[in-house]
NUDREN-95539 format. One record per residue: residue in one letter; x, y, z of N, C-alpha, C in turn. Coordinates in steps of 0.001 Angstrom, whole numbers, plus 500000, padded with zeros to 6 digits. Layout:
<pts>
AXYZXYZXYZ...
</pts>
This chain:
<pts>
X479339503880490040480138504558491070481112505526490396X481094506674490778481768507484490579482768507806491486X484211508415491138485313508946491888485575510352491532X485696511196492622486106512451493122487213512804493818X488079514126493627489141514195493962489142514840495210X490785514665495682490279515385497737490883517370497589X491006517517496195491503518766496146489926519089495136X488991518597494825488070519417494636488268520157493079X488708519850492558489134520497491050489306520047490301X489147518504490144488964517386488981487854516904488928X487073516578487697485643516682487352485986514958487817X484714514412487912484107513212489013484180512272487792X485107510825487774485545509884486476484985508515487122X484947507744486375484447506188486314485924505774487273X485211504445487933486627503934488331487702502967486982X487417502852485651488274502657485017489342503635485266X488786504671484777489407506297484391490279506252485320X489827506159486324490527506636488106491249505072488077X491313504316487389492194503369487546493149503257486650X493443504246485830494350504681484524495094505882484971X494154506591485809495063507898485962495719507679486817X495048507064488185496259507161489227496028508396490341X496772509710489976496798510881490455495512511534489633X494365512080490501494005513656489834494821514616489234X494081514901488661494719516245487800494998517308488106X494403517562489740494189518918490518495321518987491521X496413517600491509497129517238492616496156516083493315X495188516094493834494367515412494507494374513589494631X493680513058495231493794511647495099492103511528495089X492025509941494230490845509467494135490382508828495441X488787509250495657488121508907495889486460508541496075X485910507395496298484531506968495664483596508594496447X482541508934495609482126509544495705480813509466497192X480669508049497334480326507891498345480974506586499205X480484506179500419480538504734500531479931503676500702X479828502624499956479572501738499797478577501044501265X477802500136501671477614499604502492477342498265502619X477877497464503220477147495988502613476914495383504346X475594494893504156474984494900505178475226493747506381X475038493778507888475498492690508744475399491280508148X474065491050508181474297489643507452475153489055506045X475342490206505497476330489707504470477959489377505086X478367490441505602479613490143506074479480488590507159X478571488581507587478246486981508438478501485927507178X477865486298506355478275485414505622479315484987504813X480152485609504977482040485679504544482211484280505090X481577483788506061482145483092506987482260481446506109X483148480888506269483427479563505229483313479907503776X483386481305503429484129481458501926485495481990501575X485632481333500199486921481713499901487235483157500019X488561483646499563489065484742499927488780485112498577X488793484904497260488269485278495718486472485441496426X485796484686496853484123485290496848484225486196497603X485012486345498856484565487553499754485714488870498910X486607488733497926486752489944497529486091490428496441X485406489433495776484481489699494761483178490453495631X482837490364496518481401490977497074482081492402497687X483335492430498024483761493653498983483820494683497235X484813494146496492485279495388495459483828495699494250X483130494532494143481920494404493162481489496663493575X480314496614494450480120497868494455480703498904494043X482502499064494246482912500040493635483918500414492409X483424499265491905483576498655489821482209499124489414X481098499001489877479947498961489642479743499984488446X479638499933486907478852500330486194480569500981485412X481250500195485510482982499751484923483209498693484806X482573497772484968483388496594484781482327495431484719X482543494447483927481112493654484018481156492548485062X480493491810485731480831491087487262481551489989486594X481154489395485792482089488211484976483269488123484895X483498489546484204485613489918484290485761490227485560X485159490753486152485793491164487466485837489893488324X485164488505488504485665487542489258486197486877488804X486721486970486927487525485948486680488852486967486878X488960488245486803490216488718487038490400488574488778X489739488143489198490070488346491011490809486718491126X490175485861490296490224484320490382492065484051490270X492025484750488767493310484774488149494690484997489602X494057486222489470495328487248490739495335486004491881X494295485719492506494479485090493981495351483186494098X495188483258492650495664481972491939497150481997492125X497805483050492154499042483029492302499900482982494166X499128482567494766499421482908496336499840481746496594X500140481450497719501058479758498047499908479098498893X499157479839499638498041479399500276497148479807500417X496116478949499976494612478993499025493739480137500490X494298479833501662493745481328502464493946482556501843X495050482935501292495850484337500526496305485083502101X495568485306502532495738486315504158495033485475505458X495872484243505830495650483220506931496006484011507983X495294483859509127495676484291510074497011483004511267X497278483470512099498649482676512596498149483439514246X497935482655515039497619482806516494499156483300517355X498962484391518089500141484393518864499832484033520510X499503485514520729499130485134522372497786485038522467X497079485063523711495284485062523649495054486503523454X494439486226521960493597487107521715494374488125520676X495026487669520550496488488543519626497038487487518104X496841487812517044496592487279515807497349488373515111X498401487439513877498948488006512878498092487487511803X497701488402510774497273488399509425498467488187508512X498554486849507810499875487144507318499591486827505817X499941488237505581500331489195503821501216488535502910X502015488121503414502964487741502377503139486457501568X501753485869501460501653484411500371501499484430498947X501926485836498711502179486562497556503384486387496504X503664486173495360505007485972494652506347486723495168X505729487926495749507047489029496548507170489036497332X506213487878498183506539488116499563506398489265500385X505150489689499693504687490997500674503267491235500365X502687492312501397501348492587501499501008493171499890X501826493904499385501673494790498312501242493725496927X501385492411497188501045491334495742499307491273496204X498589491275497039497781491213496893496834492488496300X497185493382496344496468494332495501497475494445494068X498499494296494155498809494187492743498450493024491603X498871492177492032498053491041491129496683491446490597X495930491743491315494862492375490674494875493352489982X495583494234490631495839495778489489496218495212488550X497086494741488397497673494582486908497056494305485378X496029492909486093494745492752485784493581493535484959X493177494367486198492347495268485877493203496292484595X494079496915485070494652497750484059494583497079482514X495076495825482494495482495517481197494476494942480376X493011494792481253492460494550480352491427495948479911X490901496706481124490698498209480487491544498559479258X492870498334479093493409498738478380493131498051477136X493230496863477074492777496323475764491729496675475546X490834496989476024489148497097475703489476498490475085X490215499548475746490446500940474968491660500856473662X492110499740473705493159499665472662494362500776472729X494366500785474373495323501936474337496758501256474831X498185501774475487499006501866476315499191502577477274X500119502024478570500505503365479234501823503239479831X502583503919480462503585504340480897503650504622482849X503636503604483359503818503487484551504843503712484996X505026504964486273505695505547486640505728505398488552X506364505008488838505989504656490467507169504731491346X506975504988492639507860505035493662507829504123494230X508933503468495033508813502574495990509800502821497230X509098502170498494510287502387500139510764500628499836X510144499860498929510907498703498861509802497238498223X508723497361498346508186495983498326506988496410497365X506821497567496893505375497872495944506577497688494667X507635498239494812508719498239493173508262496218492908X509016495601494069509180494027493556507458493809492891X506514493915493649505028493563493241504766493559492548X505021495316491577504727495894490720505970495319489704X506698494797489782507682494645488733506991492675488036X506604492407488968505998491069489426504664490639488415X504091491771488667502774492026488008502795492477486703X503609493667486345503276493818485197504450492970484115X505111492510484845506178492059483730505816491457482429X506653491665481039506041491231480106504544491410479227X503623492627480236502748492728479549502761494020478390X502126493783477330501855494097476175502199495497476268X501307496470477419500084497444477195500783498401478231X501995498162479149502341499117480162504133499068480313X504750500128479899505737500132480021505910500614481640X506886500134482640507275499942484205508438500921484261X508572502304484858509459502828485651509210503309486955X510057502336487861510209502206489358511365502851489833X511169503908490640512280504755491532511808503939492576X513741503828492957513265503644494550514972504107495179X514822504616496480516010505366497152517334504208497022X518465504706496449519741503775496384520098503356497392X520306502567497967521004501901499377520212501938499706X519027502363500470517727502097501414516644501136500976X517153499990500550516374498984500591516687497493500533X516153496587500934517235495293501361517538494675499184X518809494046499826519149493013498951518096492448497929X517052491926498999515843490953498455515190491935497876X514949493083498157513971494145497912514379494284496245X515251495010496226516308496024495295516068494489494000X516524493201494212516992492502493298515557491865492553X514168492145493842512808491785493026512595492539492000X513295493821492388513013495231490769514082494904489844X515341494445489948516107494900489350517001493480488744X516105492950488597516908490890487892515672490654487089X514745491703486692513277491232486180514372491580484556X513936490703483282514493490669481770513855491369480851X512590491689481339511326491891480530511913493279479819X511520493752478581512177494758478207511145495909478791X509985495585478991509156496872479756509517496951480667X510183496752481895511013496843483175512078497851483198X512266498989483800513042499807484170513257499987485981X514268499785486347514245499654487991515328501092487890X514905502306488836515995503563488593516402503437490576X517608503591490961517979504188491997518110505232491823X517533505884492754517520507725493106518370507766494281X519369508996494097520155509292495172519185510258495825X518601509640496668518071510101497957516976508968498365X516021509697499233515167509150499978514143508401499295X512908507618500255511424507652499370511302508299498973X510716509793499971510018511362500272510619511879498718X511839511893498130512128512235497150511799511514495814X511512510240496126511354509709494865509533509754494525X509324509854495744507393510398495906507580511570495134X507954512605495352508013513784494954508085513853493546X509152513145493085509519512978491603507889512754491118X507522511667491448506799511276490506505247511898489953X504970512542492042504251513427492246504066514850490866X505687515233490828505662516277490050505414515736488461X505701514400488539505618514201486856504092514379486629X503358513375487152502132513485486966501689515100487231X501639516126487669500876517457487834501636518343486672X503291518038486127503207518110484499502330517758483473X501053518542483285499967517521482187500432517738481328X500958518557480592501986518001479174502395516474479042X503527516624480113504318515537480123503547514329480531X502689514442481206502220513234481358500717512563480627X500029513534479743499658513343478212500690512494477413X501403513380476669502504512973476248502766511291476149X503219510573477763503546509275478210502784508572478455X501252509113478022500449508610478586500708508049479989X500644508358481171501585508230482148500621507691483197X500605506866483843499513506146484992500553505881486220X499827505055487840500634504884488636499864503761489594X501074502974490037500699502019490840500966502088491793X501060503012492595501571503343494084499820503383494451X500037503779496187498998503417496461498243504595496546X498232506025495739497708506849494955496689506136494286X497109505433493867495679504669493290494540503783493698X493192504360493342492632503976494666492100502432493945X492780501959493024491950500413492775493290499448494066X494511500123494107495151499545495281494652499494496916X494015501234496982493489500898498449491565499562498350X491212499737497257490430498777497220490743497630497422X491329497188496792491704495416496891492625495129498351X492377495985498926493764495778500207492531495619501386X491164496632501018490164496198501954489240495455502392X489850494304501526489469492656501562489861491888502529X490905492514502696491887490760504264491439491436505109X490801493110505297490427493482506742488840492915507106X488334492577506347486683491307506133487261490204506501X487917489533505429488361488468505717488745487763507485X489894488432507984490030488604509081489890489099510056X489001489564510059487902489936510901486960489317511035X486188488382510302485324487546510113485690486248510675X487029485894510736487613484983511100488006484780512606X488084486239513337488055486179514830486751486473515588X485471486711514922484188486724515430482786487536514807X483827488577513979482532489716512933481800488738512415X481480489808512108480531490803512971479912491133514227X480033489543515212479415490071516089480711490439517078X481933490131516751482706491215517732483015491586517436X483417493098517940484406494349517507485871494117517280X486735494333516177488035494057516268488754494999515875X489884494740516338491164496184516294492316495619515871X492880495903514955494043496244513397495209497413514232X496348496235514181497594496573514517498598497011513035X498521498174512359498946498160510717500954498769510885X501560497901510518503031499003510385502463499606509120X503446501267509180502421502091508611503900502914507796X503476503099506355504320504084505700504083505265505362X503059504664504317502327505814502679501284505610503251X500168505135504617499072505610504828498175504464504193X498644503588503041497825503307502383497048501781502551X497769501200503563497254499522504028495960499996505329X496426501210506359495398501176507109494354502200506665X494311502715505770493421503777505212492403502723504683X492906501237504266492210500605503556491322499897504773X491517499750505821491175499338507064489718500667507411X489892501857506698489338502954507351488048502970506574X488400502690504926487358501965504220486282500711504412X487059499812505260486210498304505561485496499254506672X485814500035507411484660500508508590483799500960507942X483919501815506948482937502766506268481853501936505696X482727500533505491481405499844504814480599499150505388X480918498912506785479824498324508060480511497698508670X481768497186508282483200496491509324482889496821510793X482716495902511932482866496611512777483860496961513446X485219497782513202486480497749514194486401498965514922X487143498322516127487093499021517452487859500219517173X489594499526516768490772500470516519491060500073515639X491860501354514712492846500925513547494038501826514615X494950501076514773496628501188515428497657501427514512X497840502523514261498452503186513287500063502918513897X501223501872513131502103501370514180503307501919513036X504525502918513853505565503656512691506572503395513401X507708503189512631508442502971513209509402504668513535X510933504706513549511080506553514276510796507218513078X510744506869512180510048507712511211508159508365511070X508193508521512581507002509171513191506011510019513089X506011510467511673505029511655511343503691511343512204X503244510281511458501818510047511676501646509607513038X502190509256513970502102509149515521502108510426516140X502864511465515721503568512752515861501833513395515345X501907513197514360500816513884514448498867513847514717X499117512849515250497927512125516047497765512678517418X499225513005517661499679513130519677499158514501519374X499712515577518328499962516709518559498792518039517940X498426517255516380497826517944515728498721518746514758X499683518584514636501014519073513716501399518019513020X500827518252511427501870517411510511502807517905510054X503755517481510026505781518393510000506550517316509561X506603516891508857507979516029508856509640516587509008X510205515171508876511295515513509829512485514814508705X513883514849508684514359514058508130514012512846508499X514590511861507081514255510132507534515357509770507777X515359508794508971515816508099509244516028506585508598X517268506345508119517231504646507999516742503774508490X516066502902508837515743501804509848516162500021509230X515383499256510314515401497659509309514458497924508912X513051498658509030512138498199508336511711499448507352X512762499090506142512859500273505056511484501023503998X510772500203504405509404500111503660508758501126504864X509097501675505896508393502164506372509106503534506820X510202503826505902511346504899506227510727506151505328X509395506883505649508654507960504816508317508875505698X508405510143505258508085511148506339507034512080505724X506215511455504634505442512340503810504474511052503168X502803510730503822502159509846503853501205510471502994X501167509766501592500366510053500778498951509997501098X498479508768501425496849508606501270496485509215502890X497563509872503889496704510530504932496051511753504030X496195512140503296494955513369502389493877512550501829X493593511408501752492299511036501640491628511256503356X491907510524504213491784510876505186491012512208505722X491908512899505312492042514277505984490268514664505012X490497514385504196489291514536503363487819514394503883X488000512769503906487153512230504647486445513091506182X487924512593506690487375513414508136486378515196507999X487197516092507422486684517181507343485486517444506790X484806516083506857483630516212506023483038516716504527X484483515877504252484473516155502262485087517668502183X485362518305502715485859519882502592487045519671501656X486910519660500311487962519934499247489123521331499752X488558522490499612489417523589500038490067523845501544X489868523075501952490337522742503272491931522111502562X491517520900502691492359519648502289493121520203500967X493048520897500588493721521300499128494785522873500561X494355523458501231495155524610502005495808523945502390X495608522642503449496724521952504350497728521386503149X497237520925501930498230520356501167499307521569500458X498996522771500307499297523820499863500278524282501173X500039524521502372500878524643503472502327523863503645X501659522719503535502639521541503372504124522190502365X503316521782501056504595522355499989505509523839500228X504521524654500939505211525682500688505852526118502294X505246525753503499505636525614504737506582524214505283X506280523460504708506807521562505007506343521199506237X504889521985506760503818521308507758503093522158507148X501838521666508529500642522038508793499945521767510177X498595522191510330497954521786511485496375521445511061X496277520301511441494778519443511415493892520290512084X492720521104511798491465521677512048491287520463513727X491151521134514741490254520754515875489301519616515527X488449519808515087487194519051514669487609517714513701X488543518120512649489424516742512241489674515271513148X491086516654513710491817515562514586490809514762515504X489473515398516161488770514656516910488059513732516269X487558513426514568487061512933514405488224511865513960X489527511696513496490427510769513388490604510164514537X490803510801516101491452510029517204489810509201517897X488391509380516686487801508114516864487860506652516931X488603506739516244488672505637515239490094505418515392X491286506047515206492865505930514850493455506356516737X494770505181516365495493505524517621496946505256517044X498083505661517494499273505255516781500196505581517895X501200504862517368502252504992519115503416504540517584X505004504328517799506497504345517102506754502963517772X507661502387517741508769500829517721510242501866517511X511316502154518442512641502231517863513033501133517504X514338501121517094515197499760516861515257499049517441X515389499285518557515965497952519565514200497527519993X513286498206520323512439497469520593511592496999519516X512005497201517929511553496219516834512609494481516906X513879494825517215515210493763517552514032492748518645X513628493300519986513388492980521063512086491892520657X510984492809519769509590491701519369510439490903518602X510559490852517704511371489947516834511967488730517842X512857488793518654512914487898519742512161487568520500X511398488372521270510190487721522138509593487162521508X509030487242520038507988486436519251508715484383519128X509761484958518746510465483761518339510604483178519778X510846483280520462510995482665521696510057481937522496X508631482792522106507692482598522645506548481564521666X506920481796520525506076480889519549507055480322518354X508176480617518500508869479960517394508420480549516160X507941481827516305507431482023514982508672483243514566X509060482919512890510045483869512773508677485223511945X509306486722512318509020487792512022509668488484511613X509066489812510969510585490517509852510131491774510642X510841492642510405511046494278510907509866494894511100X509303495052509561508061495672509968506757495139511007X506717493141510857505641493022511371506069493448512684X507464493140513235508074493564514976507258494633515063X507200495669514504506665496995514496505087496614515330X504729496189514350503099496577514386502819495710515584X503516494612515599503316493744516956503827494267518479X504988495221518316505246496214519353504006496992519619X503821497989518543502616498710519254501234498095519200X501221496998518860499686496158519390499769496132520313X500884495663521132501083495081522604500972496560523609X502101497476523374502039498432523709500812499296524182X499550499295522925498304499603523135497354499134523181X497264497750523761496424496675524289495491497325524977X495737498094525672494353498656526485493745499238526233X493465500000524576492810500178523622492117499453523595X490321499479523779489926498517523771489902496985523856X488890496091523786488578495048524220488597493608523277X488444493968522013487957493542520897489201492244520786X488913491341519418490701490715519495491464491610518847X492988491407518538493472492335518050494381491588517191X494224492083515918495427491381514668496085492250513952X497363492001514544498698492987513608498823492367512562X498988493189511206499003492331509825500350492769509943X500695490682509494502173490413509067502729490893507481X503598492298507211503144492923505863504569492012504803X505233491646505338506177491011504715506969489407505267X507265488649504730508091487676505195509730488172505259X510259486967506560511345487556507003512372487378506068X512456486451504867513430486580504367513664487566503536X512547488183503476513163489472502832513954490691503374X514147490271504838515157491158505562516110489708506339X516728489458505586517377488346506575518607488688506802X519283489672506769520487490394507574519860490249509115X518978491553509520517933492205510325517328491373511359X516977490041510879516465488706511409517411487820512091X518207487484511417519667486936511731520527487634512829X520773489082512735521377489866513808520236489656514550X518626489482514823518379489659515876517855488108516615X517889487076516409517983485742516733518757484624516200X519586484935515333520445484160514779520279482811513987X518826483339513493518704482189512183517948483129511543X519039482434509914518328483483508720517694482343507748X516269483770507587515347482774507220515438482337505721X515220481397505112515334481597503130514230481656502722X514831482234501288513737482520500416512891480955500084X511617480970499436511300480457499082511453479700497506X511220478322497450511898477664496218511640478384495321X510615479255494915510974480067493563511667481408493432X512216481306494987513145482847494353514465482320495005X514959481142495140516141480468495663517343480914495286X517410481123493788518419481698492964518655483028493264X517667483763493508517384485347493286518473485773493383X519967485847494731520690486614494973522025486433493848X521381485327493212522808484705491640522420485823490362X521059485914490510520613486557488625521457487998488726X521737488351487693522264489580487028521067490567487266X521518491917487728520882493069487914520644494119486658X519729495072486506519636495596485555519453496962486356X520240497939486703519623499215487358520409500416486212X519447501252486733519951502586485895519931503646487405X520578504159487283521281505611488291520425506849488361X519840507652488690519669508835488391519689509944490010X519695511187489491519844511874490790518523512753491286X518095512921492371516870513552492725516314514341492083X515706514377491149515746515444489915514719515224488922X513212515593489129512595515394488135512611515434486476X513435516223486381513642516494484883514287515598484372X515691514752485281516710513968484778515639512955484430X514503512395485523513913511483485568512429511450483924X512209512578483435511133513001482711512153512423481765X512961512973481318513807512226480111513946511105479651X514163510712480888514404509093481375513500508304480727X512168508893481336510829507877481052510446508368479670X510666509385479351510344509765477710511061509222476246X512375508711476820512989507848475979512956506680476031X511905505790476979511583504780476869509789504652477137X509432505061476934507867505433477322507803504717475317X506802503917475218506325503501473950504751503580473824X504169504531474514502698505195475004502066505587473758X503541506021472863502435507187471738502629505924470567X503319505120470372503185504122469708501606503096469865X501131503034470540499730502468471201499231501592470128X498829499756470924498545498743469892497501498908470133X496817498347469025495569498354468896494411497451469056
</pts>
């Protein structure tokens, strides 16, 4: 299997390669050159297996002729080993016919450990096999920094610098990046937004000097071994409410594009879903531009659910890709518009082939406050910001088809337990291994929106050109 870029100007790499680089070289993002298919009766047969066999059969095809099947299920074995329950992504019943997927049985307590644990994995042992290093450089709205700080800590082969916006992210968030000892660990607050700390990193990588140089890779969900491993719980659970033989529809809170894009992948591969419910909170691009055909962003807004405070959705340009029927120079103009206009407009024929498949509706505050209470009231079940989200507009767009419908739960509530607490008045705790968390000593470094401040940054601690052997 080969990977190709959505700007059309980076020659076609192995998925190691494309799992080292991260970003194309052209600007572009990876993707498989075709897709994959794995046939009805196989997905029938998910049914009474573990969550390690059914992600070993989903990701196998697009490792294929990178990776030998041996490492690849003992590295899947490893990663899923670390979850609290041997489901990894159990589903949790609400009303009839309405199911949370819940993400967060992960060390961070979020959706983002399940594709990281594996990344980390994969990276470090490509890397030993090349005897190389690298220099990981990544953004976070709050819960990919903890994952990623989670995952790679302490290893050999990847030095960790994580931007993520100063003040815009919870307590729990901020202290998973920034209480880690490991000397490869760098946690930076950027005075400003995500959108800015995307940008940063965006620009480091399309520096190919500089990012030669740092040998420089990324774990955001730019990388497509992240949207791979994420399109496992949409099998999984789906299989679990009737798939194959019924149609089902995915309620996703939505940031960087990159959890339901992975949803857009399980269709491609014979999944049968009705809807993917693209669920944002007022930070609305992607609803905004579903309704309208205008992608524009807008300033961001703060919210509770900070992980989803982005007004500039990376992996919708795979998408856009996809849809236009692979049209590189297309998808490379709208991205070119973008930078130099700060919109664009989706081709006719696009947007119709996205509003197949995709529907998306917003949650304000008070009616993320409002699920959050109705849930608890109604099932005793506690929920955090974002899942309120996605469970608002499940409900909201219920008449979207027929199928069952499961909003994935992307985080646990104690990782917003201000947010939770103001809105039913019990705050939830962490779990016994992060009990301490809010006692350990912090390690942050400062910097200001500013790629260059930030290139320095990572160049005086980048140990890339040193490389063990």
């Amino acid at each position: 299997m080969l990977y190709v870029s959505t700007r059309g100007e980076a020659p076609a790499i192995s998925f190691n390669d494309a799992l080292l680089a991260g970003l194309a070289r052209d600007g572009g993002l990876y993707v498989p050159e075709r897709w994959p298919e794995l046939p009805r009766d196989t997905i029938a047969g998910f049914r009474g297996k573990s969550y390690a066999q059914v992600a070993f059969e989903v990701i196998r095809p697009f490792v294929a002729g990178s990776l030998k099947e041996s490492d690849l299920s003992r590295m899947i074995g490893e990663a899923y080993a670390t979850f609290d329950d041997p489901a990894v992504a159990p589903l949790a019943k609400l009303e009839d016919g309405e199911h949370l997927c819940e993400l967060f049985h992960g060390p961070t307590l979020a959706f983002k450990d399940v594709a990281m644990q594996l990344l980390a994995r994969l990276m470090d042992h490509v890397l030993a096999e090349r005897g190389e290093r690298v220099t990981i450089v990544g953004a976070t709205s709050g819960d990919t920094g903890g994952a990623a700080v989670e995952a790679f800590r302490g290893r050999d082969r990847a030095d960790m610098i994580i931007l993520f916006p100063d003040g815009r992210v919870s307590d729990v968030q901020r202290r998973m990046m920034t209480t880690a000892t490991e000397a490869n660990i760098h946690a930076v607050a950027i005075d400003g937004t995500f959108d800015d700390c995307q940008a940063i990193v965006k620009a480091l990588f399309n520096d190919h000097a500089f990012r030669d140089r740092v040998r420089m890779s990324g774990v955001n969900s730019i990388n497509w071994a992240r949207i791979v491993a994420q399109t496992v719980y949409y099998f999984t659970a789906a299989v679990a409410v009737g798939a194959p033989d019924k149609r089902v529809r995915f309620a996703v809170p939505t940031g960087n594009f990159g959890d339901v894009f992975a949803g857009y992948v399980a269709a491609q591969m014979g999944l049968p879903i009705e809807r993917l419910i693209v669920a944002t909170n007022v930070n609305d691009i992607l609803a905004r531009a579903l309704a309208t055909g205008a992608y524009e962003p807008r300033a961001v807004v703060p919210t509770a659910s900070p992980a989803m405070d982005i007004q500039v959705s990376s992996n919708f340009e795979r998408l856009l890709f996809d849809a236009s029927g692979r049209n590189a120079p297309a998808v490379k103009a709208m991205m070119n518009d973008l930078a130099k206009d700060r919109r664009f407009s989706l081709p006719t024929d696009v947007l119709a082939h996205i509003r197949k498949l995709f529907s998306a509706a917003r949650a304000d505050e008070a009616e993320t406050v409002a699920t959050i209470k109705s849930v608890y009231a109604a099932q005793g079940y506690v929920i955090d910001p974002h899942t309120a989200v996605g469970v608002h507009v499940a409900r909201k767009m219920k008449g979207e088809g027929t199928g069952p419908l499961i909003a994935l739960s992307t985080a646990h509530p104690a990782k917003f337990p201000d947010a939770v607490e103001a809105a039913i008045g019990v705050r939830p705790a962490l779990p016994g291994h992060l009990s301490d968390l809010l006692d350990r000593p912090e390690r942050i470094e400062r910097l200001p929106a500013n790629a260059g401040a930030v290139a320095r940054f990572v160049s005086e601690r980048s140990r890339a050109l040193g490389a063990v052997a």
